[in-house]
C-alpha positions in Angstrom: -70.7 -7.8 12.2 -70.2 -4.3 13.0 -71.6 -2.5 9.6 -70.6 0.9 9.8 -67.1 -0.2 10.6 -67.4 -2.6 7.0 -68.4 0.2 5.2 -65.9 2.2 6.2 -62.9 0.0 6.1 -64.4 -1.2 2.2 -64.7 2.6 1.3 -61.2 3.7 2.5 -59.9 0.5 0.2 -62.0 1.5 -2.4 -60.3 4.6 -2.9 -56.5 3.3 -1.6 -56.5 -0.1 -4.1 -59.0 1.3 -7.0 -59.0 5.1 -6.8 -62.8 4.4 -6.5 -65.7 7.0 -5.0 -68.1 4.7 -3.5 -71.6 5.7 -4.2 -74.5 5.7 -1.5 -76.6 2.4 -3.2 -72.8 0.1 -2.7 -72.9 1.3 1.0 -76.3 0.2 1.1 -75.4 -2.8 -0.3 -72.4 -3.3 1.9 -74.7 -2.8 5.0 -77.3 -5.1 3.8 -75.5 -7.9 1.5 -72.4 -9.5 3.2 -74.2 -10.4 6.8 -77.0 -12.2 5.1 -74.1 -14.7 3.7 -72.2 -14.7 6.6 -75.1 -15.7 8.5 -75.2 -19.0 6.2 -71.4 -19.7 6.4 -72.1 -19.3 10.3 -75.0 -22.3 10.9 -73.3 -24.5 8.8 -70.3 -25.1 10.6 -68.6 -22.6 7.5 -67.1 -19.4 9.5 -64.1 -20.5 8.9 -64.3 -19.9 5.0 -62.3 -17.0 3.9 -64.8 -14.3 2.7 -63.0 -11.1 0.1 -65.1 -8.4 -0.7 -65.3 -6.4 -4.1 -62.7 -8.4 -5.7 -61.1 -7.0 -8.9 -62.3 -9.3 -12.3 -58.6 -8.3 -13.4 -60.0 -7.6 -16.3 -62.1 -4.1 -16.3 -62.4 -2.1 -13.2 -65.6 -3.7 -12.4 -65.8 -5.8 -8.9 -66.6 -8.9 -7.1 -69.5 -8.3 -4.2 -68.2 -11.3 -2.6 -65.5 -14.3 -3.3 -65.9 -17.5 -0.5 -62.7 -19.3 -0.5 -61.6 -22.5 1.1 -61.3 -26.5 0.1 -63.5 -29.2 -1.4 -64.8 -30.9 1.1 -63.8 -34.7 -0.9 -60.8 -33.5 -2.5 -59.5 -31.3 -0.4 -58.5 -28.7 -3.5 -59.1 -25.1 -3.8 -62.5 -24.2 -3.9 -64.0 -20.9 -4.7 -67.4 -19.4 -4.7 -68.2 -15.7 -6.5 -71.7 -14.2 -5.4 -73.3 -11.5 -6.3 -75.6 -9.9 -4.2 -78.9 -8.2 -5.2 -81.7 -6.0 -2.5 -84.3 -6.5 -5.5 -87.8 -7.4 -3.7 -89.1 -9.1 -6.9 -87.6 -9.5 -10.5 -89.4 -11.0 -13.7 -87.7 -12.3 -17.0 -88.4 -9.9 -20.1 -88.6 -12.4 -22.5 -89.2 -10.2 -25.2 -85.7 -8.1 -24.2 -84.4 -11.3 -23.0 -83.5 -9.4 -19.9 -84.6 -8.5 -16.1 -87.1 -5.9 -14.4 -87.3 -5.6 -11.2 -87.5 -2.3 -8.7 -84.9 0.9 -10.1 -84.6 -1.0 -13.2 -84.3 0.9 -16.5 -88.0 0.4 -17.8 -87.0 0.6 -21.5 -84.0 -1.2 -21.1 -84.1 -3.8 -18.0 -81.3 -5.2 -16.7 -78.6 -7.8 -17.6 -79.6 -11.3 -15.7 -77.7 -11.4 -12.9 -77.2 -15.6 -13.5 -74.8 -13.9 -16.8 -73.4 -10.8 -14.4 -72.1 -13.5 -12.1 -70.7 -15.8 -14.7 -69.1 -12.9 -16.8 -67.2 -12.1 -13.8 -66.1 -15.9 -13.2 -65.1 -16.0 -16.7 -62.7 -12.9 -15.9 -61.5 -14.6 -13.3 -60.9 -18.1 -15.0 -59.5 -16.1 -17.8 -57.1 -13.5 -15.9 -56.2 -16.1 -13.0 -55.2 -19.6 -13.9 -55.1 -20.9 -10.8 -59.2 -21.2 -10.4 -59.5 -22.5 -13.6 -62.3 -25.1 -12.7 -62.8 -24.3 -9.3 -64.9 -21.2 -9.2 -68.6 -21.6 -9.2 -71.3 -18.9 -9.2 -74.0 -17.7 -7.2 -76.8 -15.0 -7.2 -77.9 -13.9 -3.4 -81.6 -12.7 -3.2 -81.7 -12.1 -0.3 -84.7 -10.0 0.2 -87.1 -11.8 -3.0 -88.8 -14.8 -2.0 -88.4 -17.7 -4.3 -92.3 -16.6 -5.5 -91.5 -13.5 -6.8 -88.5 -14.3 -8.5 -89.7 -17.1 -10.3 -89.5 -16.3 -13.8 -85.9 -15.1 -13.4 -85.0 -18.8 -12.3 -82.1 -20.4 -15.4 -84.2 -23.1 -16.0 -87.3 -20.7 -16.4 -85.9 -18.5 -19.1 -83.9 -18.1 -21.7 -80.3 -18.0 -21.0 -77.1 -19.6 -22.2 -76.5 -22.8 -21.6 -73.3 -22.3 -20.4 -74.9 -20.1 -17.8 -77.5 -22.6 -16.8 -75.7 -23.7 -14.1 -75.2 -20.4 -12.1 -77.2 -20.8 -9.0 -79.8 -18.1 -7.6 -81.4 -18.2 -4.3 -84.6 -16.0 -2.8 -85.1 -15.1 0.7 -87.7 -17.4 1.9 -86.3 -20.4 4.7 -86.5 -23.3 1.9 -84.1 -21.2 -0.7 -81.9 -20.7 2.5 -81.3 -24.2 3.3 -80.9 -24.6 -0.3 -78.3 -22.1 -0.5 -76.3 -23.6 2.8 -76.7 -27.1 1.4 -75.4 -25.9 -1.5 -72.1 -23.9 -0.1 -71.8 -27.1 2.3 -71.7 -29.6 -0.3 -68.7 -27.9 -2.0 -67.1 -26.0 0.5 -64.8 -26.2 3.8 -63.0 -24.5 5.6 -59.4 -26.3 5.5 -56.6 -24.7 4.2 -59.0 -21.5 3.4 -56.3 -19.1 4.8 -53.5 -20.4 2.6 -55.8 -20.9 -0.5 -56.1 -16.4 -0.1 -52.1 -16.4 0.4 -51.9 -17.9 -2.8 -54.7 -16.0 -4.9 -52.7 -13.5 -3.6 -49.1 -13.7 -4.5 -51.0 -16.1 -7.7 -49.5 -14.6 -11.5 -52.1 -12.6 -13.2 -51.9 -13.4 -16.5 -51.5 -10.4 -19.1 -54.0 -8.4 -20.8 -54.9 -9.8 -23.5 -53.5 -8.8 -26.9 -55.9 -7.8 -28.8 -55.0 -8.6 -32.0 -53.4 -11.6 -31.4 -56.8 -13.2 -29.6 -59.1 -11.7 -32.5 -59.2 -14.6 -35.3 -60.5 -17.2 -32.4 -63.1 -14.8 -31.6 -64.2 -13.9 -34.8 -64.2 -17.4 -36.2 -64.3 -19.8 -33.3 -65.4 -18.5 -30.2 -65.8 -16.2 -27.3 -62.7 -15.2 -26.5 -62.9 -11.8 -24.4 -65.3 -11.1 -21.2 -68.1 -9.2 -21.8 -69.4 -7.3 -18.5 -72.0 -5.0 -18.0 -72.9 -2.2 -20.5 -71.1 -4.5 -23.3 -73.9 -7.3 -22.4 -76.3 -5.4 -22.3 -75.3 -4.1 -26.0 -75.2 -7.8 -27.4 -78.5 -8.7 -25.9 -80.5 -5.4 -27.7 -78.9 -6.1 -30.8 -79.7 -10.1 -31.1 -83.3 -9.1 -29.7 -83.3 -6.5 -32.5 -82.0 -8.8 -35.1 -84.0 -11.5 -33.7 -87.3 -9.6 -34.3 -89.1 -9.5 -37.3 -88.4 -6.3 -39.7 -90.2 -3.9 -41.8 -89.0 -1.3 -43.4 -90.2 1.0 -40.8 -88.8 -1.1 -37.7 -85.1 -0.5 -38.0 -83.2 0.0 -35.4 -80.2 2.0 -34.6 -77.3 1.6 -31.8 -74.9 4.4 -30.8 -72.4 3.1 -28.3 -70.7 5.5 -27.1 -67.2 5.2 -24.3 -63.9 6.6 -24.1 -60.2 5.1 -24.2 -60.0 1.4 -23.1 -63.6 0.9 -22.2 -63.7 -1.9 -24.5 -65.4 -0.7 -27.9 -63.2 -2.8 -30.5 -63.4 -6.0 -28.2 -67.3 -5.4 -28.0 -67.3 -4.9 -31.8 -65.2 -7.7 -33.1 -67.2 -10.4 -30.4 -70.2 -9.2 -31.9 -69.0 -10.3 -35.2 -68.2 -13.5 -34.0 -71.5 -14.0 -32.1 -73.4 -13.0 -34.9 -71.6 -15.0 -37.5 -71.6 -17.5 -35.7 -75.6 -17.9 -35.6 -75.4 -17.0 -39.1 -76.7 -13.7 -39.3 -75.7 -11.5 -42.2 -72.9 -9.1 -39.9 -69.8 -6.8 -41.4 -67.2 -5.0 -39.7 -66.6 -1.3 -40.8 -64.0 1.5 -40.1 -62.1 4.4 -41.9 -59.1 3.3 -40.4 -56.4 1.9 -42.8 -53.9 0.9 -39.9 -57.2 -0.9 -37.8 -58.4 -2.5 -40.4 -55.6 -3.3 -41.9 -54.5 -5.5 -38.4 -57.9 -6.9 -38.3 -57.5 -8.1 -42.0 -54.4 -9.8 -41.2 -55.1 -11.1 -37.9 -58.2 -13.4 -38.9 -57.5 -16.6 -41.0 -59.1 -17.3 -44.3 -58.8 -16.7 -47.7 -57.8 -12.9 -48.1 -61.2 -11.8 -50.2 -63.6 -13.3 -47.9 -61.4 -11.6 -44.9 -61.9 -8.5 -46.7 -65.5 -8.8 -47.7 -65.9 -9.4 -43.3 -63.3 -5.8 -42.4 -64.9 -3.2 -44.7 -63.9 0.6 -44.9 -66.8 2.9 -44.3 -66.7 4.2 -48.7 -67.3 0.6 -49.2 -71.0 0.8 -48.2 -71.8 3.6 -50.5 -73.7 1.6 -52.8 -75.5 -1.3 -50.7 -79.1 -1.4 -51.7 -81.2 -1.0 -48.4 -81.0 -3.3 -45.5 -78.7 -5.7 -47.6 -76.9 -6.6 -43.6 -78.4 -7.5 -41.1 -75.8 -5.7 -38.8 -73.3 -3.6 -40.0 -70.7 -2.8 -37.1 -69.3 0.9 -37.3 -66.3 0.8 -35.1 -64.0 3.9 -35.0 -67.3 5.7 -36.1 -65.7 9.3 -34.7 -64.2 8.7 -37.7 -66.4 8.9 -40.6 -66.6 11.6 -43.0 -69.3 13.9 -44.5 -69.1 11.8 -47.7 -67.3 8.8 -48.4 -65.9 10.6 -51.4 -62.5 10.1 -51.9 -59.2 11.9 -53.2 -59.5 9.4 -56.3 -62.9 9.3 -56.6 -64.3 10.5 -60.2 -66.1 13.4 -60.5 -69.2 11.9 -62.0 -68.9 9.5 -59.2 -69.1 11.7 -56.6 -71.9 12.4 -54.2 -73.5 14.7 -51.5 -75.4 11.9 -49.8 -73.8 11.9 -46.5 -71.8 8.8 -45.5 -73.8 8.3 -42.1 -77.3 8.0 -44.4 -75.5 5.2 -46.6 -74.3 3.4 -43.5 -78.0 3.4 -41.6 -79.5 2.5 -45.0 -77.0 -0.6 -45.2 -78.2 -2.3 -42.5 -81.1 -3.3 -40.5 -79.3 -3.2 -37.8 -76.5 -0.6 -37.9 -74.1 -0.8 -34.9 -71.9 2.9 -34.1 -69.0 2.5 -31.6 -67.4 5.5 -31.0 -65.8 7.7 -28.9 -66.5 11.5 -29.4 -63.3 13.1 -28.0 -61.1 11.1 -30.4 -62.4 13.8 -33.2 -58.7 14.2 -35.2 -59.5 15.3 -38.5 -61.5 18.3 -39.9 -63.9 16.6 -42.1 -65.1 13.8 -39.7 -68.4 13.2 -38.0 -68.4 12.1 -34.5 -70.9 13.3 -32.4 -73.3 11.0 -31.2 -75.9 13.7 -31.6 -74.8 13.8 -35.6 -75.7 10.2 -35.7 -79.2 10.2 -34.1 -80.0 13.4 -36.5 -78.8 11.0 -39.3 -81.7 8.4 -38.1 -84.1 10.5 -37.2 -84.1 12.0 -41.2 -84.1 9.0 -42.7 -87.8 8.5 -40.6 -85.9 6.3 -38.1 -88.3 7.0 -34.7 -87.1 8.2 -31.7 -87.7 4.7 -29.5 -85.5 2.8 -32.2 -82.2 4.5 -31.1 -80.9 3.2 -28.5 -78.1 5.2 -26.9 -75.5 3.5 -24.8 -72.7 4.7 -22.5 -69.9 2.1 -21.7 -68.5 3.0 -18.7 -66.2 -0.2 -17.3 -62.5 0.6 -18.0 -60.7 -2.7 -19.5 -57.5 -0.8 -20.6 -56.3 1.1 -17.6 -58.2 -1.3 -14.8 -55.3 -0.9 -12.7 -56.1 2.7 -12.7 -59.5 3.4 -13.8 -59.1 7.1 -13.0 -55.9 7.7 -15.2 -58.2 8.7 -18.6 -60.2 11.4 -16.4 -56.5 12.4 -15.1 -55.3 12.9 -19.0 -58.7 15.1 -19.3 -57.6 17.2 -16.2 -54.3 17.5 -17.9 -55.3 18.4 -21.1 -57.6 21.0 -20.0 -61.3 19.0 -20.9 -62.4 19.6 -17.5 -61.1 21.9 -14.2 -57.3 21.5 -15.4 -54.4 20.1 -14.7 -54.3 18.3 -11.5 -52.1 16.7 -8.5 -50.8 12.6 -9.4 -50.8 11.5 -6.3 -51.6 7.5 -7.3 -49.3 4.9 -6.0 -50.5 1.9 -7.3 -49.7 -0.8 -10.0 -50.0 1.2 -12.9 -46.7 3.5 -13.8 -46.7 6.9 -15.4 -43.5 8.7 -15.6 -42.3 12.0 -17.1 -38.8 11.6 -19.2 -36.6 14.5 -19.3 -35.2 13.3 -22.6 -36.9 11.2 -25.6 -33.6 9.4 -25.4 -34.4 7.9 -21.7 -37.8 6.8 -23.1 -36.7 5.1 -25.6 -34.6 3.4 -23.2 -36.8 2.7 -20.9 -39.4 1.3 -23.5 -37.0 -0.8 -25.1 -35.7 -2.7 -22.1 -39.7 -3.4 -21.3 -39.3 -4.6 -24.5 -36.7 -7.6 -23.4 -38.9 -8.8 -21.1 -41.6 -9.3 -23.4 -43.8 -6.2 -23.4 -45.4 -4.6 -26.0 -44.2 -0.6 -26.3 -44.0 2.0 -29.0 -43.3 5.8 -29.5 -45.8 8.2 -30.3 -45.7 12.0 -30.9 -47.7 14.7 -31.9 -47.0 16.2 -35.8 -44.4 18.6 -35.1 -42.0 17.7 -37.4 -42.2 17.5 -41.6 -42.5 13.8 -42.6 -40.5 12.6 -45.4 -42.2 9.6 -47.4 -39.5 8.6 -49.5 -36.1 6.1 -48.5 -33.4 8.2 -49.2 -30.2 6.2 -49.9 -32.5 3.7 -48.8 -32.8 4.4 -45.2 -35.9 6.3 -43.8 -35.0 9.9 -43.0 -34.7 10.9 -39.6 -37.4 13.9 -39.8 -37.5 13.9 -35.8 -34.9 15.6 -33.9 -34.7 16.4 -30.1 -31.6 17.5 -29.5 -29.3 14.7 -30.1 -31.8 12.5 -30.1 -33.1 11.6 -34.1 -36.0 9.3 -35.5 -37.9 8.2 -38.1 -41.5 8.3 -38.9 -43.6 5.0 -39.5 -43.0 4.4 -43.0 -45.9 5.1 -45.5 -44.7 2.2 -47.8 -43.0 -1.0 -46.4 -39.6 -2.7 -47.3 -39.6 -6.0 -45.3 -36.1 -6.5 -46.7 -35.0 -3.7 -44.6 -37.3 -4.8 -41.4 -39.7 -1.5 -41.7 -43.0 -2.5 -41.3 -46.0 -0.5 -43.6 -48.2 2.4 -42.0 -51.2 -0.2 -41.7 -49.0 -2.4 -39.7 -46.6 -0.3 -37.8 -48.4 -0.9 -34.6 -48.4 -4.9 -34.7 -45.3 -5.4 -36.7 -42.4 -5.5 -34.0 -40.2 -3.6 -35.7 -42.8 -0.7 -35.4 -40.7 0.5 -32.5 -37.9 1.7 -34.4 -40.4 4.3 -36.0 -42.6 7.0 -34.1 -45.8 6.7 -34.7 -48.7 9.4 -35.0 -52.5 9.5 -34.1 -53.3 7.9 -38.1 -51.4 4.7 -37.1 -51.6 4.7 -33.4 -55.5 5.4 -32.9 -57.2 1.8 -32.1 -54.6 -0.1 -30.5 -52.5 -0.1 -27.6 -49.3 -1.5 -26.2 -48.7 -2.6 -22.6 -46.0 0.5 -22.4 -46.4 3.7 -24.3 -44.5 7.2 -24.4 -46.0 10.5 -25.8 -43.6 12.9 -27.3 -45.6 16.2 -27.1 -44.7 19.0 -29.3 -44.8 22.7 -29.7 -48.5 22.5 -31.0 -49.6 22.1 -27.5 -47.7 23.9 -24.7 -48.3 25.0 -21.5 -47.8 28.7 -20.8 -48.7 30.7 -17.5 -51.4 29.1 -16.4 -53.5 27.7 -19.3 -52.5 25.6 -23.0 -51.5 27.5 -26.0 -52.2 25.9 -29.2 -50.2 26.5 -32.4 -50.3 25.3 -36.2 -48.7 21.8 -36.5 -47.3 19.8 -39.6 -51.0 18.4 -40.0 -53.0 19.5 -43.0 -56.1 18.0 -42.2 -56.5 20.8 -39.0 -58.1 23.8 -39.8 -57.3 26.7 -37.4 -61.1 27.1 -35.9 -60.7 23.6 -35.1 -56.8 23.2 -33.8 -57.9 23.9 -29.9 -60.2 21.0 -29.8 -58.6 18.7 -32.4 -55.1 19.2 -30.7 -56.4 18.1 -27.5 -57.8 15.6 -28.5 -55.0 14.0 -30.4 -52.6 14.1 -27.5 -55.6 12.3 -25.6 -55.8 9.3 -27.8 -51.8 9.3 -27.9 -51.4 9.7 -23.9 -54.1 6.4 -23.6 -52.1 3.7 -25.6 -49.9 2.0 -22.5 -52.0 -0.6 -20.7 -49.6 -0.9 -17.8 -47.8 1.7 -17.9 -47.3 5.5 -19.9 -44.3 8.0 -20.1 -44.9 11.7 -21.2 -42.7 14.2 -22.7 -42.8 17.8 -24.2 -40.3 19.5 -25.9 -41.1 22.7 -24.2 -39.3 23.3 -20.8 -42.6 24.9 -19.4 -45.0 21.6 -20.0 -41.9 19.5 -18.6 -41.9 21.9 -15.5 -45.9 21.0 -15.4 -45.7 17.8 -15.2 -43.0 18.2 -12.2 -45.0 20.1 -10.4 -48.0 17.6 -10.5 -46.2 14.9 -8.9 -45.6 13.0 -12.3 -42.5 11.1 -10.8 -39.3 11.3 -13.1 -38.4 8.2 -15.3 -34.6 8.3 -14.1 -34.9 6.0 -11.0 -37.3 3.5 -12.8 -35.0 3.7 -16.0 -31.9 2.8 -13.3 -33.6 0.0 -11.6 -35.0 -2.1 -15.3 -30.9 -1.1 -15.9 -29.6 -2.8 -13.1 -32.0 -5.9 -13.7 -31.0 -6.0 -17.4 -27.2 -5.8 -16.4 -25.4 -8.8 -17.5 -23.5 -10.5 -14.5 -20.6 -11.3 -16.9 -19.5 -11.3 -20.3 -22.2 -10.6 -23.1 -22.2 -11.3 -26.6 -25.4 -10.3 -27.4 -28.3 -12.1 -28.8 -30.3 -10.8 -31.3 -33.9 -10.6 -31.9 -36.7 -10.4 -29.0 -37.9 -11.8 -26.1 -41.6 -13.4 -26.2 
């Protein structure tokens, strides 16, 4: 095996399939890893066995080292093999953190077992790829630790899952080898390996998962969405926390920080259910009417005790000390100095500052957040607000733990497009070049009528889509002639607002549920109802509050009270960043202003016209049509 040509052939796909920059420790591992396997498959008669390297989970933009395909060798069906590969020279089990240290391991933290790395992943896969369903097994390749030295890390040494029990490791020394052969002989061969690839190949993928349509089953029944990496390693500190014994001067604080799509709601609401589940004391919190609104609805059960589970931030205000064990803070950019409200009585009010009432409520309070979705003038949601929070209510320093996720389950077809928005949006060096090509589809629209189109017939073929603009235009509350007004017009081109108050007689769907209802797409929604959720297609209607002029962005007043003019440049921004992030598979942007339009030309953005002509021509009927009302599923 020539390495340098591997590396260099994986490193080029890297960057052509995943838009990846491949750090010096993977081409260490490339160099090391993959030989020692193939070494195996190559004594044992295996060489045969088709062997893909850094294999997408489908579901985050994390990767498979290696994926061993061929046949049973008594059935003669589809067998696969996932391993993941590991240069540690030793590793111990942590029982105290229930995790792993071995050499470059965090000394605080550990690492996540790599027994529950490998079966997240074939969980992924089972989940995202029907097809192996039942025939993927897991492995952990050691290849430089013998047996000896890795002892205590062994599944049935430790503590683990028992539904990861089963995940075989093997060290370095010549009796784990022959283990390990006899193990890839006894359910491997060869036959048919090549046309087993063909079809993972061309094999449907199913969908990303909807998140709100998956969240009762994982709040009440089971695990329901794959947890990799950072989010593991989140669940593991907080049951380890919750699991130890408290004082009052042993709590313990967790600020999770990640941007758009990297998972912080699914992390959240799985925590719940884990939690509940072992029947621990756990609530779910936000200041989001539309979120937890969808949440409220999603999850079965008698409508108080649902409500009593999907809290509002205010509601915490009064909790005597520690009353939860965990109180989960998701959306925590957007809590509030106080969680005083418009309605709240005077004598009722109070300075005490809503991030003290929330790290009082629990032992174990829980912040997810992400700090560039800041929207609104009065919230709180820098991380470094929180740990000051903790730190004055005599919290120490070690009990605040501070964790980045960094996996993108959202865009994991194109785990670069959030830093492209950044460029864009002028976080970073500025606008720059789209020159992707891959799965994932951004357009620019030089009309909001040929969005809409194009949204609507992704719509027939069962996608999830919606408008979204920024608040440029006045919004009326009220039905007039009982009809909701048309406050946005382009042109020719006129829609409503999502409506503050429902009428189901009419079809229009309520604020809190304008992004799960599906007649939601017949409004435009803003950052208050879009902010949380997503939709496998998404367009962006950017106004004149943020244009591009020259060679920088100008920001102007908007229609939005709640931005103060100190704050407009960042809170803007940041808006159009949350709105621009909603479209799983694929986005469409537009500005009102000719110049941002011309931007987006000139950075490649391709034009929705040909894409809008093709879905046309697929949608065309062949012969006469009557129609048929309602949607496709």
């Amino acid at each position: 095996m020539d390495e340098e040509h591997l590396v260099e052939t994986l490193r080029r796909k890297a960057k052509k399939i995943y838009q990846a920059n491949v750090s010096a420790s993977e081409e260490a591992s490339w160099r090391a890893s993959p030989k020692t396997v193939a070494r195996i498959l190559e004594r044992v008669g295996l060489g045969e066995v088709m062997v893909l390297l850094e294999m997408s989970t489908l579901s985050s933009d994390a990767r498979i080292d290696m994926l061993l395909v061929g046949s049973h060798p008594r059935s003669g069906e589809l067998s696969v093999v996932a391993v993941e590969n590991k240069q540690w020279s030793w590793a111990t089990f942590d029982s105290n953190l229930e995790r792993v240290r071995h050499p470059g391991a965090n000394k605080r933290e550990g690492s996540q077992h790599p027994a529950e790395q490998i079966w997240d992943y074939c969980n992924a896969l089972d989940r995202y790829l029907p097809m192996l369903c039942g025939q993927l097994h897991g492995v952990v390749n050691l290849h430089n630790a013998p047996t000896g030295k890795i002892k205590t890390i062994l599944p049935a040494r430790c503590k683990l899952r028992a539904d990861v029990r089963g995940i075989e490791i093997f060290g370095s020394d010549d009796q784990a080898r022959a283990r390990f052969a006899a193990f890839l002989v006894g359910i491997l061969c060869a036959k048919g390996a090549k046309s087993y690839v063909r079809d993972i190949d061309r094999a449907h993928v199913r969908p990303s998962d909807d998140f709100m349509r998956e969240v009762d089953q994982a709040v009440r029944l089971r695990s329901i969405f794959p947890l990799l990496d950072e989010q593991r390693k989140v669940v593991d500190m907080v049951f380890q926390a919750v699991d130890s014994k408290f004082s009052e001067d042993n709590k313990q604080v967790f600020i999770v920080t990640g941007g758009p799509g990297t998972g912080k709601s699914v992390l959240g609401v799985e925590l719940l259910g884990m939690l509940s589940r072992a029947g621990s004391s756990v609530v779910h919190a936000s200041s989001s009417n539309a979120f937890t609104g969808a949440l409220r609805r999603h999850v079965k059960g008698r409508r108080s005790s649902v409500s009593e589970v999907f809290t509002f931030f205010h509601h915490h205000r009064r909790r005597k000390p520690n009353q939860l064990n965990v109180l989960i803070c998701d959306e925590a950019h957007r809590m509030r100095k106080t969680s005083n409200l418009q309605r709240t009585p005077r004598e009722e009010r109070s300075d005490t500052p809503q991030l003290h009432e929330l790290i009082r409520a629990a032992r174990v309070p829980v912040f997810l957040l992400d700090p560039q979705q800041w929207v609104v003038k009065d919230e709180v949601s820098a991380p470094d607000k929180i740990r000051e929070a903790a730190l004055e209510l005599g919290i120490t320093a070690d009990r605040i733990h501070c964790i980045s996720l960094g996996r993108q389950f959202r865009h994991d077809l194109f785990p670069g497009y959030v830093d492209w928005v950044e460029d864009l949006l002028g976080y970073n060096k500025g606008p720059s070049p789209w020159t992707y090509r891959g799965e994932f589809r951004l357009y620019r629209a030089n009309t909001p009528g040929e969005m809409e189109e194009y949204l609507r017939l992704q719509k027939l073929v069962g996608c999830s889509a919606r408008i979204t603009a920024g608040l440029c235009w006045d919004w009326t509350k009220e039905y007039v002639n009982g009809k909701l007004v048309d406050d946005i017009i382009i042109d020719d081109w006129k829609k409503p607002w999502n409506a503050a108050r429902g009428n189901r007689r009419k079809g229009v769907p309520a604020a809190e549920s304008w992004a799960t209802d599906v007649e939601g797409f017949e409004q435009v929604g803003c950052i208050y109802t879009a902010q949380g959720f997503e939709w496998d297609y998404a367009g962006v209607i950017m106004g004149y509050d943020y244009t591009w002029q020259g060679d920088r962005w100008v920001t102007v007043k908007n229609k939005d009270s709640n931005t103060r003019s100190v704050e407009r440049r960042f809170i803007v921004p940041n808006v159009y960043r949350v709105l621009a992030t909603r479209g799983r598979r694929g986005m469409v942007l537009y500005s009102t202003d000719a110049n941002t339009r011309q931007l987006f030309a000139d950075l490649g953005v391709p034009p929705l016209g040909p894409a809008l002509e093709e879905l046309r021509k697929r949608h065309r009927p062949a012969g006469p049509s009557f129609g048929v009302q309602g949607e496709i599923f």
